[in-house]
MIZA-133532 format. One record per residue (C-alpha): residue number from 0; residue in one letter; x, y, z. Coordinates in Angstrom, 2 decimals, padded with zeros to 5 digits. Each point is the difference from the previous one (the first is absolute). Example, Ala and Ser with C-alpha at 12.3 -4.5 7.8 and 13.67 -1.06 7.14 Angstrom:
<recs>
+-----+---------+---------+---------+---------+
| num | residuo |       u |       v |       w |
+-----+---------+---------+---------+---------+
|   0 |       a |  012.30 | -004.50 |  007.80 |
|   1 |       s |  001.37 |  003.44 | -000.66 |
+-----+---------+---------+---------+---------+
</recs>
This chain:
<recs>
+-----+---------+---------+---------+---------+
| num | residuo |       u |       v |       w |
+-----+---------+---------+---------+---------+
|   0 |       x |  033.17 |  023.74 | -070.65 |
|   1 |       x | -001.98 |  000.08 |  003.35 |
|   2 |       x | -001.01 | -003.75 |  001.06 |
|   3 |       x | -003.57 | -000.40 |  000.15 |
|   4 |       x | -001.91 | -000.08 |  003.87 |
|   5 |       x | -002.88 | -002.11 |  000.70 |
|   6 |       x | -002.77 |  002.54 |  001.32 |
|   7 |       x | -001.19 | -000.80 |  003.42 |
|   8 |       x | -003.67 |  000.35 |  000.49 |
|   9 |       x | -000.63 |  002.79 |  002.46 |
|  10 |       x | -002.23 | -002.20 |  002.20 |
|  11 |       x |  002.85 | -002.63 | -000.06 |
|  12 |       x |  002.63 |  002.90 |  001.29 |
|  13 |       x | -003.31 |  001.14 |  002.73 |
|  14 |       x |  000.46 | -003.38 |  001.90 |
|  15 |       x |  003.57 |  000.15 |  001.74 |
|  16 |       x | -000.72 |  003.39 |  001.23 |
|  17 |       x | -003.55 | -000.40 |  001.39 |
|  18 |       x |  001.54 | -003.32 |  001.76 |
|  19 |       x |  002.88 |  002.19 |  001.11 |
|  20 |       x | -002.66 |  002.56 |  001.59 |
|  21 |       x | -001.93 | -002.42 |  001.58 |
|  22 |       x |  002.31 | -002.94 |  001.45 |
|  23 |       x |  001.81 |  002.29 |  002.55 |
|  24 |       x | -003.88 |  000.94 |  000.83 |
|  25 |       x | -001.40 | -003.28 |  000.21 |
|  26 |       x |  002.93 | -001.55 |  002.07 |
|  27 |       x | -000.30 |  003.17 |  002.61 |
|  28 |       x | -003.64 | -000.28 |  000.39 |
|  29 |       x |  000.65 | -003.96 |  000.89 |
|  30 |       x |  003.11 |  000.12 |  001.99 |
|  31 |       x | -000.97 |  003.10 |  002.22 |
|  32 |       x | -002.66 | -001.79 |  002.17 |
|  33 |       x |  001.83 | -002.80 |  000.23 |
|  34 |       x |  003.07 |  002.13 |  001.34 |
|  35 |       x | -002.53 |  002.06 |  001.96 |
|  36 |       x | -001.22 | -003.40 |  001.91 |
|  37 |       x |  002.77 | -001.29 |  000.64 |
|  38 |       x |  001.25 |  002.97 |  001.33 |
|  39 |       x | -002.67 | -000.47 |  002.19 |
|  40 |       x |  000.31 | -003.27 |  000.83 |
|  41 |       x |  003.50 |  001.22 |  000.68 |
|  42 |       x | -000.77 |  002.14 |  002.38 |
|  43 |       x | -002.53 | -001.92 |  001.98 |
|  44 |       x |  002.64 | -002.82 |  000.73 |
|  45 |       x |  001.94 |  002.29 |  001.45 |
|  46 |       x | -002.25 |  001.64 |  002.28 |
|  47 |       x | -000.93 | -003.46 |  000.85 |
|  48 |       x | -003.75 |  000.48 | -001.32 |
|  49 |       x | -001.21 | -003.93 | -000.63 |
|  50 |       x |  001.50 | -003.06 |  000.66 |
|  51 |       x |  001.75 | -002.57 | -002.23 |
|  52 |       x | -001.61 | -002.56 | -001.51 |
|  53 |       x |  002.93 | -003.09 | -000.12 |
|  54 |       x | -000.85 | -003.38 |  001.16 |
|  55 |       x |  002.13 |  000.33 |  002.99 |
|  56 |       x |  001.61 |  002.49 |  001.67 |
|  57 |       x |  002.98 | -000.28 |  002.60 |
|  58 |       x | -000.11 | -001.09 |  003.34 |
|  59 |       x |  001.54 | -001.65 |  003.09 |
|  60 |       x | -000.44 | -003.14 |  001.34 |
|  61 |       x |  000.91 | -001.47 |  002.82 |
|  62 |       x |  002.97 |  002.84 |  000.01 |
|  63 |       x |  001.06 | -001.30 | -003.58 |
|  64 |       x | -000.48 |  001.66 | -003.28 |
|  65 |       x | -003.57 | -001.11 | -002.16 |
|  66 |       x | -002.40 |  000.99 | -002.44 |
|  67 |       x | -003.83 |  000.17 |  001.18 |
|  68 |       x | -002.82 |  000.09 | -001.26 |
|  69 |       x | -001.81 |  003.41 | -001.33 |
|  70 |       x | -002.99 |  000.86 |  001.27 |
|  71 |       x | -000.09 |  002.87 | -002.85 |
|  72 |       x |  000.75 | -002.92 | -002.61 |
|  73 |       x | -003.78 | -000.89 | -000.83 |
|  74 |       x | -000.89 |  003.81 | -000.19 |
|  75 |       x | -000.25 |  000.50 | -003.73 |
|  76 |       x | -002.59 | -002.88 | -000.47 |
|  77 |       x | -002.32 |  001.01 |  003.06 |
|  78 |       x | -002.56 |  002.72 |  000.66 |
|  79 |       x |  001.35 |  002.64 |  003.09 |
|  80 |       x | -001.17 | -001.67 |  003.46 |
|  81 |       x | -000.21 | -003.57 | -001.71 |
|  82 |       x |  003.70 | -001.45 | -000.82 |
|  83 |       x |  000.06 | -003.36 |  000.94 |
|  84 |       x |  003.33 | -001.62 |  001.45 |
|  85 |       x |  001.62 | -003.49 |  000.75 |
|  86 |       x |  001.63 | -001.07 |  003.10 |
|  87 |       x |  002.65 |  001.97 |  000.90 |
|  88 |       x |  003.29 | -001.66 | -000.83 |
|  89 |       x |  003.80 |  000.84 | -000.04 |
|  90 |       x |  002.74 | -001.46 | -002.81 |
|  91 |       x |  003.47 |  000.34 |  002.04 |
|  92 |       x |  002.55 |  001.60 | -002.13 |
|  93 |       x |  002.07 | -003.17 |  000.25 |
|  94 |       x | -000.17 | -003.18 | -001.36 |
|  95 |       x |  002.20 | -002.25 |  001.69 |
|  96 |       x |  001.48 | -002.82 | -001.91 |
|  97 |       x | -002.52 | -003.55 |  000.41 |
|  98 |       x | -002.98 |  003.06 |  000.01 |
|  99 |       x | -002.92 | -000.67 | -002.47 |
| 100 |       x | -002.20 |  002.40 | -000.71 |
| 101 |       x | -003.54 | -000.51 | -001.32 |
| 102 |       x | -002.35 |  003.01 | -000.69 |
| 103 |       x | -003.94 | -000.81 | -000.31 |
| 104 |       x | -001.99 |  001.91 | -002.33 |
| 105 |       x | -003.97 |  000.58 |  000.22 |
| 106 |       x | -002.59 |  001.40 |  001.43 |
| 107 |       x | -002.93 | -001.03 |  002.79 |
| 108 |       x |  000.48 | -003.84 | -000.72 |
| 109 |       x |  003.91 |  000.54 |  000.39 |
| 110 |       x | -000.23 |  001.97 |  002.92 |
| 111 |       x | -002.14 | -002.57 |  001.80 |
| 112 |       x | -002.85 |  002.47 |  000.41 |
| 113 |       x | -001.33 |  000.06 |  002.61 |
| 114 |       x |  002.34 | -001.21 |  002.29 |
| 115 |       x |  003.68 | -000.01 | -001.54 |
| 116 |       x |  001.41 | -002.44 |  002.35 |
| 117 |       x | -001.97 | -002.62 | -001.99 |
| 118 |       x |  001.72 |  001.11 | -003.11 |
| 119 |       x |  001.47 | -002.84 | -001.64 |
| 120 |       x |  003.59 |  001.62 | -000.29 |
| 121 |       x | -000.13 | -000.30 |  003.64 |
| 122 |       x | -000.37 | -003.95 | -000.58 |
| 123 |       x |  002.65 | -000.07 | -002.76 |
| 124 |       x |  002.40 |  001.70 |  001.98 |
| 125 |       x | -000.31 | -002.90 |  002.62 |
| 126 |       x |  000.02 | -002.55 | -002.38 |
| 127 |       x |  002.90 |  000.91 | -001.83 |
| 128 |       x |  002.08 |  000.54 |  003.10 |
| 129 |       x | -001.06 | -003.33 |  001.63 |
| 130 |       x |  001.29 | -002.21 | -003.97 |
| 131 |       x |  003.12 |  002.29 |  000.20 |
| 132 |       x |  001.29 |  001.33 |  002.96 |
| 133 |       x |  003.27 |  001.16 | -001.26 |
| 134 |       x | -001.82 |  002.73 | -001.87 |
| 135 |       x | -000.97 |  003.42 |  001.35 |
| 136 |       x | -003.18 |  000.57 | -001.27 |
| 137 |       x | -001.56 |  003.36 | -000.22 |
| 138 |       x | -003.77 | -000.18 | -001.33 |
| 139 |       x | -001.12 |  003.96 | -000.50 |
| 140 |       x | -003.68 | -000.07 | -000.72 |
| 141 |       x | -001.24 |  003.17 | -001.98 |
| 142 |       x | -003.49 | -000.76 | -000.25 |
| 143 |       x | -002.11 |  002.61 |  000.48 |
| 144 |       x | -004.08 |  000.84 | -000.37 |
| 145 |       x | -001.90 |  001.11 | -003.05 |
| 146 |       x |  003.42 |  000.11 | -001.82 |
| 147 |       x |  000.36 | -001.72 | -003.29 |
| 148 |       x |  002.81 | -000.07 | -002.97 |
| 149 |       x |  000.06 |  003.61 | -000.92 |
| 150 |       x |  001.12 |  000.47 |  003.51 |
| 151 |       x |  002.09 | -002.97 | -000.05 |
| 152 |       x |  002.21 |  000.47 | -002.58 |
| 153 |       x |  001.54 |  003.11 |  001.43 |
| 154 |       x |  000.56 | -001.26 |  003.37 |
| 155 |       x |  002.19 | -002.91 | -001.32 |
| 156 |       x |  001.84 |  002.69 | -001.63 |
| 157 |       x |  001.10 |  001.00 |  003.40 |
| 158 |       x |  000.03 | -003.32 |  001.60 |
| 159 |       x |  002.69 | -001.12 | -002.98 |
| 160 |       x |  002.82 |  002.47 |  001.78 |
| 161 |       x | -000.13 | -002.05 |  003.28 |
| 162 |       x |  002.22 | -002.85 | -001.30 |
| 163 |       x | -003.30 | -002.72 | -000.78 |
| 164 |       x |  000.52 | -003.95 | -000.77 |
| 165 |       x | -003.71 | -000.54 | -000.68 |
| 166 |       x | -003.49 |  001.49 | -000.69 |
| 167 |       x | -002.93 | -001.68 |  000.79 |
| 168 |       x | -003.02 |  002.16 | -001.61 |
| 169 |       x | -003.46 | -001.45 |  000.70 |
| 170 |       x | -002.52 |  002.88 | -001.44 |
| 171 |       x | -002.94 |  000.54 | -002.44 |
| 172 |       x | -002.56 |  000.42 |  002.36 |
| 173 |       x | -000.19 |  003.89 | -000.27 |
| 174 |       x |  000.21 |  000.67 | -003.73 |
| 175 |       x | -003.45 |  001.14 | -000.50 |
| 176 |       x | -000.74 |  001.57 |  003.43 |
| 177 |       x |  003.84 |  001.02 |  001.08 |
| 178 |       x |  001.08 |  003.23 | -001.44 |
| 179 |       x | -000.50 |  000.88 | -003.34 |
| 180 |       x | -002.17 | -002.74 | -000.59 |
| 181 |       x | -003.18 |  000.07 | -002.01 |
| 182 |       x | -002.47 |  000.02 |  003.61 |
| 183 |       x |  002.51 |  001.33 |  001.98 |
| 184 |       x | -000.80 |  003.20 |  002.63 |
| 185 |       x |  003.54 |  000.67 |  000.48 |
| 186 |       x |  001.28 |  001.91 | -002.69 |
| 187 |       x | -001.38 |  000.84 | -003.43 |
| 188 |       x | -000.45 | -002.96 | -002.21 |
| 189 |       x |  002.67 |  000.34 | -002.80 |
| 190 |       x |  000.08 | -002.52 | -002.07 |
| 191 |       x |  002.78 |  000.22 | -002.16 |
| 192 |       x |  003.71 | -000.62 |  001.81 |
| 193 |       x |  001.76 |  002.74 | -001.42 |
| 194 |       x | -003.07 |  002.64 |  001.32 |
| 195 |       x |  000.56 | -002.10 |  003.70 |
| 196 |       x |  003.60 | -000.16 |  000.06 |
| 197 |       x | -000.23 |  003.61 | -000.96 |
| 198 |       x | -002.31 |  000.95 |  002.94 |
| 199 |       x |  002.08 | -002.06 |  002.59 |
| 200 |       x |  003.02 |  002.04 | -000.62 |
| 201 |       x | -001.50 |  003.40 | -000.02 |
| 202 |       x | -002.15 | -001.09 |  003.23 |
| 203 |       x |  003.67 | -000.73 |  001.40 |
| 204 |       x |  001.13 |  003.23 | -000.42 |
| 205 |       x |  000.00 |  002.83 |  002.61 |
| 206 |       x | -002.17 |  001.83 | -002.02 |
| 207 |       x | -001.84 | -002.73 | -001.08 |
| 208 |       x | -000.71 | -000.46 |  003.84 |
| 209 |       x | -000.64 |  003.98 |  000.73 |
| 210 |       x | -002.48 | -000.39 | -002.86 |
| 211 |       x | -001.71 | -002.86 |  001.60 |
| 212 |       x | -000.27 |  000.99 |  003.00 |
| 213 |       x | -001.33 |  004.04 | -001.02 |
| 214 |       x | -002.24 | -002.33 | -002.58 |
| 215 |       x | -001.40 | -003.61 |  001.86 |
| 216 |       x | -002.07 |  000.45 |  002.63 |
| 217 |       x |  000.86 | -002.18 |  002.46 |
| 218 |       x | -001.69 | -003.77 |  000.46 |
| 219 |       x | -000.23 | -002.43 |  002.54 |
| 220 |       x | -000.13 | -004.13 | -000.52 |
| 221 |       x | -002.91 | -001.37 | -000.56 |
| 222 |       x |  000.81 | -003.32 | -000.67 |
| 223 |       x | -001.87 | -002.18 | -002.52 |
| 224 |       x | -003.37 |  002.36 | -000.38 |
| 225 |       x |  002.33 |  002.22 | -001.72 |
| 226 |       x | -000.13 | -002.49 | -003.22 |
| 227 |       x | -003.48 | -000.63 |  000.40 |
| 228 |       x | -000.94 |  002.39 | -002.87 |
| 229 |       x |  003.43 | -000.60 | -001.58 |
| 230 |       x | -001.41 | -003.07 | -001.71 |
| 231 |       x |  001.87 | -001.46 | -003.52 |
| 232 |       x | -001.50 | -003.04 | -001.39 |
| 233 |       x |  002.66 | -002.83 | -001.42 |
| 234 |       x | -000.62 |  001.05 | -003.65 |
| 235 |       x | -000.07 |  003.66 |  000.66 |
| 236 |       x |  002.49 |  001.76 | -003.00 |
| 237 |       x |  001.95 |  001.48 |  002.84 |
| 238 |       x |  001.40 | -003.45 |  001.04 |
| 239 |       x |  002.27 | -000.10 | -003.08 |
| 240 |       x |  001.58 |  002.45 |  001.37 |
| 241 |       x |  000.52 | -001.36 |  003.46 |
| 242 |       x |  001.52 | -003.62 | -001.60 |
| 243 |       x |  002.08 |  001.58 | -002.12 |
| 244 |       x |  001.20 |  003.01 |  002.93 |
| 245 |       x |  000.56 | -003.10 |  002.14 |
| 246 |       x |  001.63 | -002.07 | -002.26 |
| 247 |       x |  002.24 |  002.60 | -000.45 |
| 248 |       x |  001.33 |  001.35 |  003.41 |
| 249 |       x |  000.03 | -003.67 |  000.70 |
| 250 |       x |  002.55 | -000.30 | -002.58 |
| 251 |       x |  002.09 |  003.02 |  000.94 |
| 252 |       x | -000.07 | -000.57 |  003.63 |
| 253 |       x |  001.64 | -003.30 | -000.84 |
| 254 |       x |  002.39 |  001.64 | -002.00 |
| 255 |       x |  001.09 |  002.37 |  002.95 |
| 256 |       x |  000.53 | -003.13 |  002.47 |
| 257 |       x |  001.66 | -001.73 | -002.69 |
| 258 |       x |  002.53 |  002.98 | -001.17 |
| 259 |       x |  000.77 |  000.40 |  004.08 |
| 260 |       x |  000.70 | -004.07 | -000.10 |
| 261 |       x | -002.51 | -001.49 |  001.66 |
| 262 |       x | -001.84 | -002.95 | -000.73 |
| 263 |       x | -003.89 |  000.02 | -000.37 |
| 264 |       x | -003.15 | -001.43 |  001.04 |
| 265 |       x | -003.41 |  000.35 | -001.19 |
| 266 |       x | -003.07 | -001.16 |  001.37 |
| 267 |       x | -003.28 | -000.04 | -000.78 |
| 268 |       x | -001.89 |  001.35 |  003.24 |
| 269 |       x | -002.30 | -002.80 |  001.88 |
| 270 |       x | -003.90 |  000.41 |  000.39 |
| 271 |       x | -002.70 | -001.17 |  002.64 |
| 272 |       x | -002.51 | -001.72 | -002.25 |
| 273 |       x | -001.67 | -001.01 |  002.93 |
| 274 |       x | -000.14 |  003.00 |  002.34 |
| 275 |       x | -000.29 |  003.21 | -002.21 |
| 276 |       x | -002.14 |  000.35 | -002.63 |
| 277 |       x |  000.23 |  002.54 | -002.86 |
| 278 |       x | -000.45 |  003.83 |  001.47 |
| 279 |       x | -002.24 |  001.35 | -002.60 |
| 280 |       x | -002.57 | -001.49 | -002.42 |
| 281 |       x | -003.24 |  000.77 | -002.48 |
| 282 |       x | -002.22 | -001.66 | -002.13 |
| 283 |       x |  000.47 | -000.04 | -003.53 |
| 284 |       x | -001.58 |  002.86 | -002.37 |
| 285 |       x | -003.56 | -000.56 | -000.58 |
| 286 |       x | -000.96 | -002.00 |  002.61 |
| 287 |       x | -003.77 |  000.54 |  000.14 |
| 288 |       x | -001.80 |  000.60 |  003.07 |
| 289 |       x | -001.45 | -003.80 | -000.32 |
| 290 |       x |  003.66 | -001.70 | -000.03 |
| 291 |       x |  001.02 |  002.24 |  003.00 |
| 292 |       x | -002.99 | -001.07 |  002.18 |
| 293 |       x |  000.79 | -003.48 | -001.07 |
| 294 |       x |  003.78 |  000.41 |  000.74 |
| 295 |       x | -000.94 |  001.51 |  003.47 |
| 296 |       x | -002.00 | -002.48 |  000.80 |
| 297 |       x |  002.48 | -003.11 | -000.89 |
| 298 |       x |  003.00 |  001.67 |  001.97 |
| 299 |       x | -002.58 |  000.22 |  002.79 |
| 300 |       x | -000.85 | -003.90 | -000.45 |
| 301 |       x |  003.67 | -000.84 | -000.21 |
| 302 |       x |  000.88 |  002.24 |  002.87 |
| 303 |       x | -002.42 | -001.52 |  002.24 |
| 304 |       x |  001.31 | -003.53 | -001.26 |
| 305 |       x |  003.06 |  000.60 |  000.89 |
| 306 |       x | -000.84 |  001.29 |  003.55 |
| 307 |       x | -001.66 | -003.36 |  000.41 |
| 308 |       x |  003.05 | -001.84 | -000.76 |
| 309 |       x | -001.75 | -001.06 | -002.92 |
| 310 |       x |  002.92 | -000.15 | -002.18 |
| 311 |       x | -000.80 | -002.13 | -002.81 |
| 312 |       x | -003.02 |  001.96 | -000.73 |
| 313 |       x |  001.64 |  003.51 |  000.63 |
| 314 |       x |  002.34 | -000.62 | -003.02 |
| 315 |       x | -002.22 | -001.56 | -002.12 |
| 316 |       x |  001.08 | -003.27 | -000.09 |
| 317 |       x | -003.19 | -002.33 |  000.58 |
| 318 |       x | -003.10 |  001.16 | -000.29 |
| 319 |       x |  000.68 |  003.03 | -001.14 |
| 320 |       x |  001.10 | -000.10 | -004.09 |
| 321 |       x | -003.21 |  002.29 | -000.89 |
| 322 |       x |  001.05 |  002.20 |  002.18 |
| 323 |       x |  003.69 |  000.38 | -000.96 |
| 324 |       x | -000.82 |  000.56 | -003.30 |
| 325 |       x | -002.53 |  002.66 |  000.78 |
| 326 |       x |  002.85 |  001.79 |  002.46 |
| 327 |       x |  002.65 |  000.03 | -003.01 |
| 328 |       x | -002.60 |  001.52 | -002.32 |
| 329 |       x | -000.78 |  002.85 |  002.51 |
| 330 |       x |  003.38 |  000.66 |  001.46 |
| 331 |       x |  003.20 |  001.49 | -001.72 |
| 332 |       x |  003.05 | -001.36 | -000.35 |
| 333 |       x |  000.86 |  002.78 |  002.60 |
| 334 |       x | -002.04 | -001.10 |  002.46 |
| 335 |       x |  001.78 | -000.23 |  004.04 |
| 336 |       x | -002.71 | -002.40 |  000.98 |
| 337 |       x | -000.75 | -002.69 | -003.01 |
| 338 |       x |  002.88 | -002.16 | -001.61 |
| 339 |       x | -001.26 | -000.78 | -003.43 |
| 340 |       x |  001.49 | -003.25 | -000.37 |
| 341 |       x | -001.15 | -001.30 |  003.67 |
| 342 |       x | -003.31 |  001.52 |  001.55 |
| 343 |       x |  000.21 |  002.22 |  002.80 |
| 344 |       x |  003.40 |  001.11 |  001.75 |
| 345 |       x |  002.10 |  002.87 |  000.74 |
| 346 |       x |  000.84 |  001.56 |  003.78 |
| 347 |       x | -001.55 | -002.14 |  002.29 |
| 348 |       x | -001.51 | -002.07 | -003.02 |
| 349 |       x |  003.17 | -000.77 | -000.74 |
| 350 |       x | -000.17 | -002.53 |  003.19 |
| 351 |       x | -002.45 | -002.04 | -001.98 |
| 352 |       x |  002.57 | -001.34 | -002.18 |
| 353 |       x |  002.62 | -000.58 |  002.69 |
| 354 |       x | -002.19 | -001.84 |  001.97 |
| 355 |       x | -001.15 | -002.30 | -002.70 |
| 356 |       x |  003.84 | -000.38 | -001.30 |
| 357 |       x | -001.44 |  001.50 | -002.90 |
| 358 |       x |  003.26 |  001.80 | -001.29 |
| 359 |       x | -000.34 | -000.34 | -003.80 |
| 360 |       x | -003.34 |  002.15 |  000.05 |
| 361 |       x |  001.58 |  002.43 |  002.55 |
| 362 |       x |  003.32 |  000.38 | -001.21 |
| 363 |       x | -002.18 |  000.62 | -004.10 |
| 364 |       x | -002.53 |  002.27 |  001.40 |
| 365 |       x |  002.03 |  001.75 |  002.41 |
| 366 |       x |  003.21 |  000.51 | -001.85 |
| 367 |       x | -002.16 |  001.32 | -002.62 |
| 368 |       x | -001.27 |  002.31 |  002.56 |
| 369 |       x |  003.07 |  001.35 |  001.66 |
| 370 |       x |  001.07 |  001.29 | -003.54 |
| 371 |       x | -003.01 |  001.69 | -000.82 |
| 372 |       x | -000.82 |  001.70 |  002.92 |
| 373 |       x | -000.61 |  003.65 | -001.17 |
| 374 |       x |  002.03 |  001.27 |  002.52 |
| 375 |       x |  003.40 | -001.74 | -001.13 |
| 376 |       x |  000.88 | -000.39 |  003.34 |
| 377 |       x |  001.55 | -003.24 | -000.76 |
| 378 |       x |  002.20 | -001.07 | -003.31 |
| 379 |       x | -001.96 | -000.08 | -003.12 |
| 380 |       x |  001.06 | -004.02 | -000.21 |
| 381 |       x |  001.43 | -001.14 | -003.00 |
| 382 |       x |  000.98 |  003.42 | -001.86 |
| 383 |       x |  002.06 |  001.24 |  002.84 |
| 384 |       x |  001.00 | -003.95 |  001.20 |
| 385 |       x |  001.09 | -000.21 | -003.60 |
| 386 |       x |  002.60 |  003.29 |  000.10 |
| 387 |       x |  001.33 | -001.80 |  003.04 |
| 388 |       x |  000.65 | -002.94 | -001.99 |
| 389 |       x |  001.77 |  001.50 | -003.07 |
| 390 |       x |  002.07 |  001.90 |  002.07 |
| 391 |       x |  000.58 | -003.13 |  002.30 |
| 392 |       x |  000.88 | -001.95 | -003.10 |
| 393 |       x |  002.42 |  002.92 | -001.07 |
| 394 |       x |  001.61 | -000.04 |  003.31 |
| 395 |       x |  001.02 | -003.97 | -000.10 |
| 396 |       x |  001.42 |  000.14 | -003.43 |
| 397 |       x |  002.43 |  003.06 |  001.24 |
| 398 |       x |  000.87 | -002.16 |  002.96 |
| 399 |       x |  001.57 | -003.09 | -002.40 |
+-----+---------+---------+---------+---------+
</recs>
């Protein structure tokens, strides 16, 4: 007797062959332009079209084997006609025994901006040779302008294959206005890290540069008017973005340094409280005209105060508690000229303070400023302060 079969539905018995129809399809209409480019980008390496994009590249110094610098490196994070680069430096391919080797990570501040032989690797490489002469010290300082993490991260990449003990990385400055940063005029503005890290390697790519090149036209350096209309207030959504971006090539670039066995060092980067006040400001929504010509008129008062020597009065110490009061209800807590917890300061204003040893209202009001300027020129205080710590704190427990 003939066993019984289970009927298959026909729709059921459909499936396998439309999948085997399509797959083969599907995977050739994927694979094929990625063959095709790099094919292409094949080809254009060796015709010599482009230029690599590694940290370093080889060189000779002194008659002796090194790695310098590449002055190609910072391409994929710049506008044509606007790449930025540090000090020229050279890593010699040997490392003598007694040889320490210190790499310094960052951008402007790092660099010593704007004259690199004030750069405080330059006085740490003095120090440390004068408490231990028996060491060779070599202090390689990487800082470079209008750079930030994204750009960062990479370059440690190739600084890690030239035999490090230590990484000093003293950045944050650039997050907002440094590529790929909410207000930056670099690149475009990606926001999400896989969507950047995806752009930086295409970018680096031979076709990614041919593309460029045929695509960008070409800029020159404009310095900081360039971010004038690049402006991202502290509680902007987009700064989510830029912690959490930071946070996270922060934590990677450790990771590199610490997988190539060197030790690291994290530092929060340094501000003039006194001497530079926030870059760009504006008053709070729905100021009416009434408030404005009031605010006007008390930065006036306090400006002129000030120019008197009139300290005292200038901040709002004596005499003037009506007015304080009537400058914190027309200001914004963005303001670059008005502290809100001490009466006038900020630039100049700023001297007020100093010159009256008045440091807790400075270091308040002008703190408060520096991370709110709508620029982001300078570290958004405690939320980027505070990845330095928890990594800090991460980085002392692996060391017991």
């Amino acid at each position: 007797m003939p066993e019984a079969t289970e009927s298959v539905p026909v729709k059921e018995r459909e499936l396998p062959r439309a999948w085997r129809y399509w797959s083969p399809r599907i995977a050739v209409a994927v694979l094929m332009p990625v063959l095709l480019i790099g094919a292409i980008e094949g080809v254009l390496r060796a015709l010599d079209v482009g230029f690599p994009t590694d940290a370093t590249v080889p060189c000779m110094l002194k008659g002796h084997a090194a790695s310098c610098y590449n002055l190609f490196f910072p391409a994929p994070f710049f506008p044509p006609g606007m790449i930025k680069t540090p000090q020229a430096y050279a890593i010699p391919a040997d490392k003598p025994a007694g040889t320490y080797r210190i790499f310094v990570l960052g951008e402007s501040a790092a660099m010593g901006d704007p004259d690199p032989a004030y750069a405080f690797s330059r006085y740490l490489e003095v120090m440390l040779r004068k408490r231990y002469p028996s060491v060779n010290f070599e202090v390689v300082n990487t800082g470079s302008v209008a750079v930030n993490s994204h750009v960062l991260l990479p370059l440690s990449k190739g600084l890690a294959k030239q035999r490090p003990d230590l990484f000093i990385i003293y950045s944050g400055n650039n997050e907002v206005v440094g590529p790929y940063g909410p207000g930056t005029a670099l690149t475009s503005s990606g926001m999400r890290l896989p969507v950047i890290r995806t752009s930086i390697f295409l970018r680096s790519t031979r076709v990614g540069q041919l593309l460029t090149k045929l695509g960008a036209q070409k800029k020159e350096w404009g310095g900081m008017e360039m971010f004038l209309d690049k402006q991202v207030p502290a509680d902007s959504p987009l700064m989510k973005y830029t912690y959490a971006n930071f946070e996270a090539n922060l934590r990677d670039t450790i990771a590199v340094a610490r997988a190539a066995g060197a030790r690291v060092i994290v530092s929060t980067v340094a501000t003039n409280l006194k001497d530079c006040a926030p870059f760009a400001s504006m008053h709070r929504e729905g100021l009416s005209p009434e408030d404005l010509r009031s605010w006007n008129a008390l930065m006036q008062q306090g400006t002129e105060l000030e120019n008197a020597r009139s300290y005292d009065e200038a901040l709002g110490v004596s005499g003037g508690g009506e007015d304080r009061r009537s400058v914190r209800r027309a200001s914004v807590p963005y303001g670059a000229k008005f502290v809100d917890a001490g009466g006038l300061c900020g630039g100049a204003g700023a001297f007020s303070a100093f010159a009256r040893s008045r440091y807790a209202a400075l270091s308040c009001g002008q703190q408060n400023q520096r991370d709110q300027s709508l620029c982001g020129l300078v570290r958004r205080g405690n939320r980027v302060s505070g990845c330095r710590g928890c990594l800090l704190q991460s980085e002392r427990k692996r060391d017991r």
